[in-house]
C-alpha positions in Angstrom: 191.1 -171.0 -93.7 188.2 -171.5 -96.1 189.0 -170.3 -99.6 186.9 -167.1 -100.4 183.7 -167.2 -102.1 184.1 -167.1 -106.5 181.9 -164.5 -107.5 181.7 -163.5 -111.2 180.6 -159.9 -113.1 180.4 -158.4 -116.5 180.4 -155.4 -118.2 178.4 -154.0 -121.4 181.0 -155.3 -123.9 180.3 -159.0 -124.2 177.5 -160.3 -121.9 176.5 -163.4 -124.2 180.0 -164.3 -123.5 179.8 -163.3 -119.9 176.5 -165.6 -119.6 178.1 -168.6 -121.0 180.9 -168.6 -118.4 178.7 -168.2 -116.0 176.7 -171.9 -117.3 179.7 -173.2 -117.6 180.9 -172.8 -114.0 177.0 -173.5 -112.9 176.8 -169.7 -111.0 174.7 -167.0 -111.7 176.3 -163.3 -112.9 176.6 -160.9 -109.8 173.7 -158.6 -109.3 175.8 -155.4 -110.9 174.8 -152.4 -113.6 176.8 -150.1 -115.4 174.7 -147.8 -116.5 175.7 -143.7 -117.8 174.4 -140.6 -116.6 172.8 -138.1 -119.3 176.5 -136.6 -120.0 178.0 -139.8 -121.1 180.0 -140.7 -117.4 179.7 -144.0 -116.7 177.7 -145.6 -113.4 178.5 -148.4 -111.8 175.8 -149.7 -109.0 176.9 -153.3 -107.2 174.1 -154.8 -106.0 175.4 -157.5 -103.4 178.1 -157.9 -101.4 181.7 -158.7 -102.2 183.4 -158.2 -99.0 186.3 -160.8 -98.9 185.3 -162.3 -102.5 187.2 -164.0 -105.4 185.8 -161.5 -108.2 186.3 -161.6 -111.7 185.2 -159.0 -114.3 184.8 -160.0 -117.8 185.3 -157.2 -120.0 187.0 -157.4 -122.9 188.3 -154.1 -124.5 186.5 -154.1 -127.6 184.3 -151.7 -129.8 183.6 -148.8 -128.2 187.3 -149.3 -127.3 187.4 -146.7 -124.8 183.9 -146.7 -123.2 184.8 -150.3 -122.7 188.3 -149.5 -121.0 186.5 -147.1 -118.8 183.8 -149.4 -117.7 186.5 -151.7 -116.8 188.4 -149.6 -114.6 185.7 -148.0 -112.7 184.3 -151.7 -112.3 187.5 -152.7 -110.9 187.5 -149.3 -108.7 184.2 -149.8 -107.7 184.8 -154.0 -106.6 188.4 -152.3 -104.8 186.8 -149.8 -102.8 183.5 -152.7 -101.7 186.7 -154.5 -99.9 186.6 -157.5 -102.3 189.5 -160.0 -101.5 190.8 -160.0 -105.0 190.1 -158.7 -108.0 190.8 -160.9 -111.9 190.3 -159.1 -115.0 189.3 -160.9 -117.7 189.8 -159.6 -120.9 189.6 -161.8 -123.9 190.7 -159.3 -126.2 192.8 -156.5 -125.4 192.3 -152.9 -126.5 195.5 -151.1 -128.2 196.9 -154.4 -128.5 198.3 -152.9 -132.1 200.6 -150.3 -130.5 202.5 -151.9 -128.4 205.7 -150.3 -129.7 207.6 -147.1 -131.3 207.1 -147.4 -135.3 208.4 -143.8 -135.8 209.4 -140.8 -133.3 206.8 -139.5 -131.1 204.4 -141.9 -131.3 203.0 -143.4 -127.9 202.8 -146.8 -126.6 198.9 -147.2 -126.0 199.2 -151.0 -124.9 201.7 -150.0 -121.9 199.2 -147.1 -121.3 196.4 -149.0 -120.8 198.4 -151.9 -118.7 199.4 -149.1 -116.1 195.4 -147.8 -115.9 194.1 -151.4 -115.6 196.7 -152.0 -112.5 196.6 -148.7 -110.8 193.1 -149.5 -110.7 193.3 -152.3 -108.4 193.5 -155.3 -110.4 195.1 -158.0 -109.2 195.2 -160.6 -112.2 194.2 -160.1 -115.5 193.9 -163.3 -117.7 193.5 -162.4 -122.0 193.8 -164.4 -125.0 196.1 -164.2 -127.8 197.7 -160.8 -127.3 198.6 -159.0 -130.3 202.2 -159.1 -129.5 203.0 -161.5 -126.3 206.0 -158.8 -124.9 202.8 -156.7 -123.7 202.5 -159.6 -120.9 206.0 -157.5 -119.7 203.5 -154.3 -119.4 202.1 -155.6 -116.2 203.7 -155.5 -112.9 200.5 -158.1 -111.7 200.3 -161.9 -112.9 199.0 -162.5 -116.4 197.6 -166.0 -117.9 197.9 -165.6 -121.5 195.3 -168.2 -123.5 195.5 -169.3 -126.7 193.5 -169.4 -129.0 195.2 -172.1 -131.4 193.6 -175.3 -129.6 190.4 -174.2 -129.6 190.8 -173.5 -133.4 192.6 -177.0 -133.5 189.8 -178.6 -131.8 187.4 -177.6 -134.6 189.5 -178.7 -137.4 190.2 -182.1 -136.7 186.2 -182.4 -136.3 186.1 -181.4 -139.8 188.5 -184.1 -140.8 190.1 -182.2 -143.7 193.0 -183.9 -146.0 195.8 -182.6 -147.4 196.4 -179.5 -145.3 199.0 -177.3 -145.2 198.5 -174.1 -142.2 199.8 -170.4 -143.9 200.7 -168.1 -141.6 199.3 -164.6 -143.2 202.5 -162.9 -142.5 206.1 -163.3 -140.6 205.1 -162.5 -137.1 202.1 -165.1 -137.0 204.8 -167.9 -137.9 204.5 -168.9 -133.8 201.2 -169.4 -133.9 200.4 -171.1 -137.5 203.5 -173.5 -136.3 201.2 -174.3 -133.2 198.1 -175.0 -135.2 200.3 -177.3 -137.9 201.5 -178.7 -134.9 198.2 -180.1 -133.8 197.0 -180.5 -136.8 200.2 -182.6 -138.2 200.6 -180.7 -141.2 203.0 -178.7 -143.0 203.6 -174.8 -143.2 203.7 -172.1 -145.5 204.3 -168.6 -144.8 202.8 -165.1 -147.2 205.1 -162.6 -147.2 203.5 -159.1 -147.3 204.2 -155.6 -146.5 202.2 -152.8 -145.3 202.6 -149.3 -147.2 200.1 -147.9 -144.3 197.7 -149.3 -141.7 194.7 -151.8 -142.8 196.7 -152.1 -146.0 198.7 -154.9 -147.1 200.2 -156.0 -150.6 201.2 -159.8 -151.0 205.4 -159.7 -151.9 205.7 -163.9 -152.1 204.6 -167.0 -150.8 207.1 -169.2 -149.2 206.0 -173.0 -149.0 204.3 -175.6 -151.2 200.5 -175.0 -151.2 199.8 -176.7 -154.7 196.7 -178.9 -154.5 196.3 -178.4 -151.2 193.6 -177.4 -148.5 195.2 -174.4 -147.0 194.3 -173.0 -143.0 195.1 -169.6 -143.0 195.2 -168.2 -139.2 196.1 -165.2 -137.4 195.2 -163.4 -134.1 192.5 -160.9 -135.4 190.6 -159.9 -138.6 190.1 -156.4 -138.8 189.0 -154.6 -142.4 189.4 -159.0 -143.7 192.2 -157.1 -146.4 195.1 -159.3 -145.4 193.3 -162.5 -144.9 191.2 -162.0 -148.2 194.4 -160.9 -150.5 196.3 -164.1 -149.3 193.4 -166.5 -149.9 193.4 -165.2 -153.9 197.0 -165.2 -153.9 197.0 -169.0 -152.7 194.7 -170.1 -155.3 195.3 -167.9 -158.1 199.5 -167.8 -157.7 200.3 -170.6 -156.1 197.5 -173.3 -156.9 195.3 -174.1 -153.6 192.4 -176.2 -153.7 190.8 -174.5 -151.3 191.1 -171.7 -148.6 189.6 -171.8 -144.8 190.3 -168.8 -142.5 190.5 -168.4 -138.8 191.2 -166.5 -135.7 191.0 -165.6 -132.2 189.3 -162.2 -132.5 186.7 -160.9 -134.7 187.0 -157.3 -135.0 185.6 -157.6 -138.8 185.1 -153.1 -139.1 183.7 -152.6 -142.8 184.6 -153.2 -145.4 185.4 -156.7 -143.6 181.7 -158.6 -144.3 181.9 -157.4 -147.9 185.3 -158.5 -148.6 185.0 -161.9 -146.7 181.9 -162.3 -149.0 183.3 -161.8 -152.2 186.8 -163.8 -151.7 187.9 -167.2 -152.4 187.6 -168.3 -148.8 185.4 -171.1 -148.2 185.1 -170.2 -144.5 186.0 -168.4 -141.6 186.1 -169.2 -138.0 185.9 -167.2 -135.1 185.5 -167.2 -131.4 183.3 -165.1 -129.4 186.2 -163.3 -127.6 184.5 -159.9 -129.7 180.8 -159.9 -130.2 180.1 -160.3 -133.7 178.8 -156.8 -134.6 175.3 -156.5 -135.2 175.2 -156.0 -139.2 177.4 -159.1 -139.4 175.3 -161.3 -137.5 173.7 -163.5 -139.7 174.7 -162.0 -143.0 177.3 -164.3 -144.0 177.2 -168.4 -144.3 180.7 -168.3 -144.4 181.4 -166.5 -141.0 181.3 -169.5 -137.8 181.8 -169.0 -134.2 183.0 -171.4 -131.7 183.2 -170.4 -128.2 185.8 -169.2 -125.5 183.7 -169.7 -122.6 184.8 -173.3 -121.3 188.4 -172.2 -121.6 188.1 -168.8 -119.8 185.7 -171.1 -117.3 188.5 -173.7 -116.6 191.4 -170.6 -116.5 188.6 -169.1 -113.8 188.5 -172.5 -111.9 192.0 -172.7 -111.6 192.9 -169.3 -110.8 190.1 -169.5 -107.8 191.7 -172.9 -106.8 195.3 -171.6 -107.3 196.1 -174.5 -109.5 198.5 -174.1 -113.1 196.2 -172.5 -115.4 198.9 -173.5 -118.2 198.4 -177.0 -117.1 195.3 -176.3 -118.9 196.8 -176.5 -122.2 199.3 -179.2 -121.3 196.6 -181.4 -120.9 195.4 -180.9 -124.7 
């Protein structure tokens, strides 16, 4: 039996990146609009046939969070109900990522929430990069390829050729991750300790690890309001002695006062990817702000997926 035809579609939230995996795989974007009627409900009009397809939806879960949720499930809905042979969500970044767990009594867990809407939808697959917390994988009852993030970042680094590095992890539950970029990178590891008194604030408690003199990486999975990555890159020079400070991660949500404070801090630069689109006061308002691009590695995960090869053999190969 022939394997079914690859067919690829987009939402609102990112078409730039939807366009780019769409070059890179050498296919046009399906003939599709989601549109909304004069009450704010959303409209979804598929304009070819899917019957028997391989579809993927790229749609990541981004500002307007839950417009963007919406679009995705009625999209999935609508691909469902057109008898397409299966369905793949992908969603570089994933919406209520951040409460994926009980801090206090009565609070919800959004994260699972959202999981159970994107299944009961009719999704099949869904493929995202660096989740917030990598347990929210167990949300699922469907597969889930989980990218990261960290080799692209890698990848970007060693072009720059910088000496003397040491990778900080802004705070205890990054340490996976920054170990995976000193990894690659062969460098060493330091670790701020911080606490957060409420949400979007931290305070910097220590700094454990030798960054005297040195060119310090500091990477995490998002950058929201910049206030943690911003504190630790004074706190690295100023306490402990840096030479210099580079920032970088997976997701860009950058909400004010983000530009601001990226602009006025010690970091020399921070890198991005194109998982969020940068918003549209941000674009081009900051020399220090650089974007490098997921679309190759979501193209390859696509590839695979539709071929039914290992889509972690992707990053084996790196």
């Amino acid at each position: 039996m022939s394997t079914p035809k690859l067919k690829v579609f987009m939402g609102n939230a990112n078409p730039g990146l939807a366009m780019e995996i769409g070059e890179y795989l050498g296919i046009n974007i399906g003939n599709s609009k989601v549109t909304t009627f004069a009450d704010g409900e959303i409209k979804m009009e598929i304009n070819e046939s899917v019957r028997g397809m391989d579809v993927f939806i790229v749609q990541p879960t981004c500002a307007p969070v839950n417009d963007n949720i919406m679009e995705l499930l009625i999209m999935i809905d609508a691909m469902r109900r057109a008898s397409a042979k299966r369905i793949t969500a992908i969603v570089p970044y994933y919406g209520y990522a951040r409460q994926e767990r009980k801090l206090k009594a009565r609070d919800p867990i959004s994260a699972k929430l959202v999981a159970n809407l994107i299944t009961a939808a009719g999704t099949d697959r869904i493929v995202a990069m660096d989740l917030h917390a990598n347990a929210i994988q167990g949300f699922f009852d469907i597969p889930v390829d989980h990218l990261p993030g960290v080799p692209l970042l890698a990848e970007y680094y060693k072009n720059k050729k910088l000496k003397d590095v040491v990778v900080v992890s802004p705070d205890i539950g990054g340490v996976t991750r920054a170990r995976l970029l000193a990894d690659k990178l062969s460098s060493e590891l330091a670790i701020i300790d911080k606490r957060r008194p409420e949400p979007n604030k931290a305070e910097i408690m220590n700094i454990i690890g030798d960054v005297s003199g040195k060119t310090v990486i500091m990477v995490d999975d998002m950058i929201d309001t910049a206030g943690t990555i911003t504190q630790g890159a004074n706190a690295l020079i100023e306490r402990s002695g840096a030479k210099e400070v580079y920032a970088c991660c997976t997701h860009s949500i950058l909400t004010p006062p983000a530009l601001e404070r990226i602009n006025n801090s010690r970091i020399k630069e921070v890198v991005v990817t194109n998982t969020i689109p940068l918003r549209p006061e941000i674009q081009g308002q900051s020399d220090k702000i650089q974007v490098v691009s997921v679309a190759p590695i979501l193209g390859e995960a696509i590839i695979r997926i539709h071929e039914n090869l290992s889509v972690s053999r992707l990053f084996d190969e790196n």
